[in-house]
C-alpha positions as CSV (number, residue, x, y, z in Angstrom):
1,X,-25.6,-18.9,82.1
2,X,-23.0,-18.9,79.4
3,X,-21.9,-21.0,76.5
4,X,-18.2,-20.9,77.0
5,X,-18.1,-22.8,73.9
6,X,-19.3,-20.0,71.9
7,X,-16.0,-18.4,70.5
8,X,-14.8,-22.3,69.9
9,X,-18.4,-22.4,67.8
10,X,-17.6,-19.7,65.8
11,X,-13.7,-20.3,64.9
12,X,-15.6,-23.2,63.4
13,X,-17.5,-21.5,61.7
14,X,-15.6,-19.0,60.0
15,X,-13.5,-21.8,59.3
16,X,-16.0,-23.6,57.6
17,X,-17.5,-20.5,55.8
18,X,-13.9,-19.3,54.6
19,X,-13.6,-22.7,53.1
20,X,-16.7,-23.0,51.4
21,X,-15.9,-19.6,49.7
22,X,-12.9,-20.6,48.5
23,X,-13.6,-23.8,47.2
24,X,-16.8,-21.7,45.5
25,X,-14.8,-19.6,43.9
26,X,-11.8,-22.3,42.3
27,X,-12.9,-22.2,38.4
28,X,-15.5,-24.9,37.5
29,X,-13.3,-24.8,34.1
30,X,-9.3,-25.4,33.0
31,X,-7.8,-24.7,30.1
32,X,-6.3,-27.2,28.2
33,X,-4.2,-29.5,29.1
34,X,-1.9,-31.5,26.3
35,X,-0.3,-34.7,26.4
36,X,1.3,-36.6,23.8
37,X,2.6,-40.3,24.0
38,X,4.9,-41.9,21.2
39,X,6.0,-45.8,21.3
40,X,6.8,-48.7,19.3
41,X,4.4,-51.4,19.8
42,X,5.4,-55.1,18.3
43,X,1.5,-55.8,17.3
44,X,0.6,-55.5,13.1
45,X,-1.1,-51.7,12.9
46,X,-4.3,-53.7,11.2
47,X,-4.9,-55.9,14.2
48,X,-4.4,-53.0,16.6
49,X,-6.8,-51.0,14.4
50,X,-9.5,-54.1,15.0
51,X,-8.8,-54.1,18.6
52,X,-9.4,-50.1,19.2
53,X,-12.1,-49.8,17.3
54,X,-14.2,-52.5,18.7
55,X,-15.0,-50.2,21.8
56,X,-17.7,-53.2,23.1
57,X,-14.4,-55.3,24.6
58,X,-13.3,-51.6,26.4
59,X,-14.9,-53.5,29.8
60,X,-12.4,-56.3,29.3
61,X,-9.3,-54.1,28.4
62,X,-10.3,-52.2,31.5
63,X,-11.9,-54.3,34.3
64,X,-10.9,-51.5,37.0
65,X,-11.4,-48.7,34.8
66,X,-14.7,-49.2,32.6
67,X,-18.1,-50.6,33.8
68,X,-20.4,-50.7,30.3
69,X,-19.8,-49.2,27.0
70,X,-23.3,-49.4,24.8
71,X,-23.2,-48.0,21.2
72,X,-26.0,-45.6,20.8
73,X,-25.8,-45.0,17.0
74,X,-24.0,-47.0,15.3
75,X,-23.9,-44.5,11.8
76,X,-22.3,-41.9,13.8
77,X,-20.5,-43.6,16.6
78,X,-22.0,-42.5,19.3
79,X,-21.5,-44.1,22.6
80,X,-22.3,-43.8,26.3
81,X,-20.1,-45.3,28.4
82,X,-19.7,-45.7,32.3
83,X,-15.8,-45.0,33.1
84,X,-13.8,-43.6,36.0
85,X,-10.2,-44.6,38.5
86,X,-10.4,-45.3,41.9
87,X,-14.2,-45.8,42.6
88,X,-15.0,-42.1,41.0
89,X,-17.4,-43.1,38.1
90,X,-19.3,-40.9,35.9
91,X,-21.1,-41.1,32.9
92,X,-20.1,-40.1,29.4
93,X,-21.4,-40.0,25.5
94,X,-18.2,-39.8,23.2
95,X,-18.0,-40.5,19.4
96,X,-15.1,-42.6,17.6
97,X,-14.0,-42.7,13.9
98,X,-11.0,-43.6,11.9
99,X,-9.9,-41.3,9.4
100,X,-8.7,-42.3,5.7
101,X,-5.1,-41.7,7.0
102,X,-5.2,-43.9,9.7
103,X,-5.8,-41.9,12.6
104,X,-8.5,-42.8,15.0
105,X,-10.2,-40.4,17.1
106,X,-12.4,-40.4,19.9
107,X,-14.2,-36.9,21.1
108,X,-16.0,-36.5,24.4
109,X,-19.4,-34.9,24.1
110,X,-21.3,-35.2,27.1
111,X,-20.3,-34.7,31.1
112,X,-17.1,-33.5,32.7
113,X,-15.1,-34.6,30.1
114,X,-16.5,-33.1,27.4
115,X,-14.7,-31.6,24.2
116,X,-11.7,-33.6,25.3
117,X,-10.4,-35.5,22.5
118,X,-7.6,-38.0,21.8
119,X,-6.2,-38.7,18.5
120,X,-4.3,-42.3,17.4
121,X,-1.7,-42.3,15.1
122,X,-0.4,-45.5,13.8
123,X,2.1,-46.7,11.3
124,X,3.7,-49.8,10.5
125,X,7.2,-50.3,11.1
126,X,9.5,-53.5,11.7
127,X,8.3,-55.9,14.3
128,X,11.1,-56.8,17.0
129,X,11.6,-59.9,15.5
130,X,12.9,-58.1,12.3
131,X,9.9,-58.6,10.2
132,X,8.4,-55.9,8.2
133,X,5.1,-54.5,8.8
134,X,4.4,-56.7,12.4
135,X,5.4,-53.7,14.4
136,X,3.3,-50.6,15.0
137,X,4.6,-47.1,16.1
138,X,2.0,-45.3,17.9
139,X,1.8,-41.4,18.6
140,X,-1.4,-40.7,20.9
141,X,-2.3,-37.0,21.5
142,X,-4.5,-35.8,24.4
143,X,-6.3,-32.5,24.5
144,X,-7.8,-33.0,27.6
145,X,-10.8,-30.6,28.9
146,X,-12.8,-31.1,32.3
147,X,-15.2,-29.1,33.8
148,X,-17.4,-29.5,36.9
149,X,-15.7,-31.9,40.3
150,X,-13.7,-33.6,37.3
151,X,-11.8,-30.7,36.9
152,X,-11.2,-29.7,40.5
153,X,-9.9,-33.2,41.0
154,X,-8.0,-33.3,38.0
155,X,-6.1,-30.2,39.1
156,X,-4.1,-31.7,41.0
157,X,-3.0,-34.4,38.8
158,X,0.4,-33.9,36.8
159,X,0.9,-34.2,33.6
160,X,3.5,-37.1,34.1
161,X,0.7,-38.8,35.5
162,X,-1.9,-38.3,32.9
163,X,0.6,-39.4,30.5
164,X,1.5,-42.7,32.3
165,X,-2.1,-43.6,32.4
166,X,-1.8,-43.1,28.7
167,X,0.9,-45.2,28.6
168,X,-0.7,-47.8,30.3
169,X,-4.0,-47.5,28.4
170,X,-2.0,-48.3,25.3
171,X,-0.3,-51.3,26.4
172,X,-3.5,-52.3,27.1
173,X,-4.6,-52.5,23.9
174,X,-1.5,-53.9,22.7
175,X,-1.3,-56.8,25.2
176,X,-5.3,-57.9,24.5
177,X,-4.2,-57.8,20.6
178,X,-1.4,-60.0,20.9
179,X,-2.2,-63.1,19.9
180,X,-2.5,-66.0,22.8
């Protein structure tokens, strides 16, 4: 008795095993991607300052995007938080400071994400109203690194699209400084 199924079987198969080789053998690893974001925000730099650096309210400023944030050491700033975009969620340990010239910056140092870093600039400017110093221009710079199913999924991201979420992650924190 014969299997006339058997050829059908083993298209499968080959099919199977020539797509688990290639999918093996696409780089765990990236290199760099940068993305830079300028804008004028029409918050004071100082209160957008408080509102960056108080990475507890992150869960609020991102219901869809951050589950928990707990601050590990507080000395060095070391945090673990739970983050992710459309139900993909991982967990990560990053650390946060402000420099003396303003600049804040937050480097990943734990999971898929790690040695990416993102670096705040702020300066005061006019606010829209006319007012000096109630307006904030903002230049955010993104070295982004992945690794691991991060990176293969991350691949096919554009940069356009890494830089709207930027963009939107800004406005963000702009809209939960503004005052109520």
């Amino acid at each position: 008795m014969q299997d006339h199924n058997l050829p059908i079987r083993a298209k499968y198969l080959l099919v199977i095993l020539v797509f688990t080789i290639s999918v093996s053998s696409i780089p765990l690893s990236y290199a760099d991607r940068l993305i830079n974001y300028q804008t004028v925000a029409n918050v004071p730099e100082n209160s957008l300052i408080s509102t960056m650096s108080d990475v507890s309210n992150y869960p609020q400023i991102f219901p869809d995007n951050i589950k928990y944030v707990k601050v590990l050491d507080n000395k060095t700033n070391l945090v673990e938080m739970n983050a992710g975009v459309d139900g993909f969620f991982f967990d990560t340990e990053a650390v946060y400071n402000q420099n003396p010239d303003g600049t804040y910056i937050i480097q990943v140092i734990s999971g898929d994400l790690k040695g990416t870093t993102m670096t705040t600039e702020l300066n005061k400017t006019w606010g829209f109203d006319g007012e000096a110093g109630k307006g904030t221009i903002a230049n955010v710079n993104l070295d982004l690194k992945t690794s691991g199913f991060l990176s293969w999924m991350l691949g096919f991201v554009p940069d356009s699209s890494i830089s709207l979420a930027l963009e939107n992650g800004f406005d963000r924190f702009v809209e939960y400084t503004k005052p109520v």
